[in-house]
N, C-alpha and C positions, 0 to 999 in steps of 0.2 A: 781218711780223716772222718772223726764225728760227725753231725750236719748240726751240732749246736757250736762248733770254732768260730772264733771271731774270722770274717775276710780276711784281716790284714795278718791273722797269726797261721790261717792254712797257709795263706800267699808264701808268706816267708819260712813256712817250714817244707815246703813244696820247693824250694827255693833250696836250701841246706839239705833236702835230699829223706829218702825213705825210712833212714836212721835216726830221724831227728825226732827229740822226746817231747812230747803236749805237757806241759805241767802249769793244767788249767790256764791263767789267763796268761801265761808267757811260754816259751822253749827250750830246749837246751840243745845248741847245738850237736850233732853227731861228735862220738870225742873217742879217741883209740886209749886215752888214758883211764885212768881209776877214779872213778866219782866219791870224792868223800863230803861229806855233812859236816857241816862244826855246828855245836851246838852249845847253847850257853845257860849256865846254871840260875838258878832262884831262890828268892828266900828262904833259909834252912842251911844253905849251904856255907853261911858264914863258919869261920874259926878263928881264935885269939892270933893274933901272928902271922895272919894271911897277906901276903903279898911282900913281905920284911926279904923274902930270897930274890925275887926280884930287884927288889930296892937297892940290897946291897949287889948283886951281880951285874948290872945293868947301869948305864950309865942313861942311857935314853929313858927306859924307866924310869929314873929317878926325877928327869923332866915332868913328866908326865903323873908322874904323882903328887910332884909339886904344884903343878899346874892345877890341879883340883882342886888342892889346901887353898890356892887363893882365888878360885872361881866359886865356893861356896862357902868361906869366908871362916872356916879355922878349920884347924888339924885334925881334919878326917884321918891322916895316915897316922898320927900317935895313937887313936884309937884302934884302929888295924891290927898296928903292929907292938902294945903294948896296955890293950884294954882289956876288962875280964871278958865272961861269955855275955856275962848280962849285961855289958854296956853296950855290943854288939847282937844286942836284940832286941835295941831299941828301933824301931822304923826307921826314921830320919836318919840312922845310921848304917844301920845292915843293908838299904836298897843301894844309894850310893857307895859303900866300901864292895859289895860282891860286883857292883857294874862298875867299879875302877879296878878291879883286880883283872878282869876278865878282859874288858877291855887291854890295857896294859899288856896282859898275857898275850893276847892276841896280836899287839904290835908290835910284841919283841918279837916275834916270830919272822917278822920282815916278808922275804921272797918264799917261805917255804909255806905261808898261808895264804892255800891256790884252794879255795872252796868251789864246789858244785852247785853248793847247796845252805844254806844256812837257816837257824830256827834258835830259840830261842823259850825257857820255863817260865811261863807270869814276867817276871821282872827282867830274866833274861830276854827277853825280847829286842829291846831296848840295847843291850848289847851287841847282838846281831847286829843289830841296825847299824848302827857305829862300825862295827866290824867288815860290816858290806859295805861301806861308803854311803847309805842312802841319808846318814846322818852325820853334822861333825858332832868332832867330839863332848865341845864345852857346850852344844844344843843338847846332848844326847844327857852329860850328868845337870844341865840344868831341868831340864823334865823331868830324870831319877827324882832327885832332893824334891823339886814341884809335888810328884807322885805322892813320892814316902811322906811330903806333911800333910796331902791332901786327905788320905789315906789315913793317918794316924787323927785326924780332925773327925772322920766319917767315925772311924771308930770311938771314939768318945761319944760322940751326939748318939751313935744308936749302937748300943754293943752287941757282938754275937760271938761265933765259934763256930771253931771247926772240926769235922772227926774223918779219920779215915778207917774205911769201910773193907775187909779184906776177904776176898774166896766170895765172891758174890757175882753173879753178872749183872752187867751196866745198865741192863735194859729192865731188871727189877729193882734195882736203889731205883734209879730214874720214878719206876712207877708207885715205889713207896714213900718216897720225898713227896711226890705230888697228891699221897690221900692223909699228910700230917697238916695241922691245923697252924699257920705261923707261918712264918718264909724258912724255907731250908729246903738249898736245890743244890745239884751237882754242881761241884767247883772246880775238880783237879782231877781230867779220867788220865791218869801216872800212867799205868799200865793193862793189861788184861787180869782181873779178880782184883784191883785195888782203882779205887775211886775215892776219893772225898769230898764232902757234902760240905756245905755251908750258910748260913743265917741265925738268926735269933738263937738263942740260950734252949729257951723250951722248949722249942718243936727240934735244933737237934736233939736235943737228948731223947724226947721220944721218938724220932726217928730212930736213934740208934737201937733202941730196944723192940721197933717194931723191924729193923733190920735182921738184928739178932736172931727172934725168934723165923727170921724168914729161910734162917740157913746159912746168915756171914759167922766167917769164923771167928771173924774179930770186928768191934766198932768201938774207935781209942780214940776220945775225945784229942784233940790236940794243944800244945801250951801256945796259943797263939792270940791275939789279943782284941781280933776283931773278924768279921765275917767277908772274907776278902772272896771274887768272884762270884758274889750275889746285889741280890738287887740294893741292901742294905750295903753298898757303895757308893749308889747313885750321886749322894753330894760328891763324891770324891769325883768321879765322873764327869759332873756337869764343871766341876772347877778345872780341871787337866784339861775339857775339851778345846777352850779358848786358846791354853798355852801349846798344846799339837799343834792346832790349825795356824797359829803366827811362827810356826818351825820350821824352817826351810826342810824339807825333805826330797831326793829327787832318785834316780834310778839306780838302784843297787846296781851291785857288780856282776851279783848271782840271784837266782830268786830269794827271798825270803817266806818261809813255812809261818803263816802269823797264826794266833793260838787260836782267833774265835772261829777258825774253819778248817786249820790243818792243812789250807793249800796254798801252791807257790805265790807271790806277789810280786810283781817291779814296779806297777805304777803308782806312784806318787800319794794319786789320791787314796787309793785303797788302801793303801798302806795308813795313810792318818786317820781312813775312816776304823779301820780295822783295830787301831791303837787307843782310839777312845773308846770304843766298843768292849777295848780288852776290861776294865774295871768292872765291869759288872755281869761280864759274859764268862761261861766255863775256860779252863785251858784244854783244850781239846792234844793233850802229850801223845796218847793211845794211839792216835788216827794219826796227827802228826808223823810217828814213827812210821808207823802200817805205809803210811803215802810216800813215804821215803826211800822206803823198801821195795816199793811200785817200780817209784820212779829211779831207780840201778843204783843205790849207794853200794859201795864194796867195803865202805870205813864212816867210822863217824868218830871224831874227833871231839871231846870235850873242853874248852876253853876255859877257864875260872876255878875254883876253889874247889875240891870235894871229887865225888866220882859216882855223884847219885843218878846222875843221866845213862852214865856206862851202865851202869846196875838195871836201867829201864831199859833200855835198850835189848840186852841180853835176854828179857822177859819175852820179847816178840821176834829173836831169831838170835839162836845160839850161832850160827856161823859167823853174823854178821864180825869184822874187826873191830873193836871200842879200843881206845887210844887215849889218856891226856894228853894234853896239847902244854 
């Protein structure tokens, strides 16, 4: 064992035996079975219609999506399941309808959803969490809705944008963001050669073109409405942190991978402190994955809408199995 393990996590992993996995501040017991990940999707991943095959297949989902309509006080699922694109690209809308599809997703699946491991994209997060038990549910989509208006508020008061940046390494955006004049810092490291940056209007755009000429192949401003993952969150931040900290939260099932370090978590408090930190901190996907692949996944499992995580995935290990869920 390291000589930086907490006492009580050698103890008990010295305890479960020489087999047993460190995944930073918690363990995973020795397991003769196959380690899969479920992992859960984020903004972008919306589509007109998503969640209507549930709805109609499922008799328990149908619960459970009702249950939302009257915990956030109208019909999220008409919207879902009968709205254009663009009315699902509203904030207030797209963060709760992608963490009630996922969610749902994830509990029709009953006995056969035996995670190792769980993690979650920006907003997926939060889904995780629900997922793992560290959250109920009607806490979980009252802090979504909390989020997406806190969020859509930050964005009005001070607007920005986002770009992503393609065929680059991490470690040159990183040092070219930080010689542009304005706020604009890494926000989404997706995968290995794709990163996206985010803050103010001017300084990304000159970052993109001081990108550009750095040798990216691509830097594609994004349609997005505000500068999510940078400091220009901060209101949004300071208003969610109040609503975490009065949420019951308590010890997942499995670890959770949370975004602003990429490594596992069960305790409580790390976990809220980690969730308020999310608004204005990068998502760290890149390392996320990488630590996953560390730590023995065989499979990793997608939960919710789309198949953009499968796609990330594949970027840092073609053997690995990707699966929807």
């Amino acid at each position: 064992m390291a000589a930086g393990i907490d006492p009580h996590i050698r103890a008990r992993s010295e305890e479960l035996g020489a087999n047993a996995i460190v995944l930073g501040p918690c363990i995973l017991a020795p397991s003769k079975h196959a380690m899969t990940a479920y992992v859960f999707p984020g903004q972008g991943s919306q589509f007109s219609g998503m969640g209507k095959d549930l709805y109609d297949a499922d008799s328990n989902a149908r619960i459970w999506f009702e249950h939302a309509n009257d915990i956030l006080g109208f019909n999220l699922t008409d919207i879902m399941f009968k709205g254009s694109d663009e009315d699902l690209k509203q904030t207030n809308v797209t963060q709760p309808a992608i963490f009630l599809h996922s969610v749902v997703k994830g509990k029709v699946m009953g006995d056969a959803f035996q995670p190792s491991m769980v993690a979650g994209h920006s907003l997926g997060e939060f889904s995780a969490l629900v997922a793992a038990g560290a959250m109920e549910f009607s806490d979980g989509l009252k802090l979504v809705a909390a989020r997406a208006n806190a969020m859509q508020k930050a964005c009005a008061a001070r607007p920005g944008t986002m770009a992503a940046i393609i065929g680059l390494e991490d470690a040159k955006v990183e040092e070219i963001c930080s010689t542009i004049s304005g706020v604009v810092v890494p926000a989404n490291y997706n995968c290995p050669g794709q990163l996206v940056i985010s803050g103010a209007v001017d300084a990304v755009t000159a970052a993109c073109e001081a990108l550009k000429e750095a040798g990216a192949k691509r830097a594609l401003m994004l349609p997005v409405g505000g500068a999510f993952h940078s400091p220009l969150m901060e209101p949004a931040r300071a208003e969610l942190a109040t609503a975490i900290e009065f949420t019951p939260i308590v010890n997942p099932r499995c670890p959770v991978y949370q975004n602003v370090d990429a490594r596992p978590h069960i305790d409580p408090a790390r976990i809220k402190a980690n969730l308020i930190a999310q608004l204005t901190a990068p998502v760290r996907w890149t390392q996320t994955m990488q630590n996953m692949l560390t730590d023995g996944i065989d499979k990793a499992v997608e939960v919710g809408p789309g198949m953009v995580l499968q796609g990330l995935f594949k970027k840092v290990s073609r053997e690995l199995e990707t699966v929807a869920g």
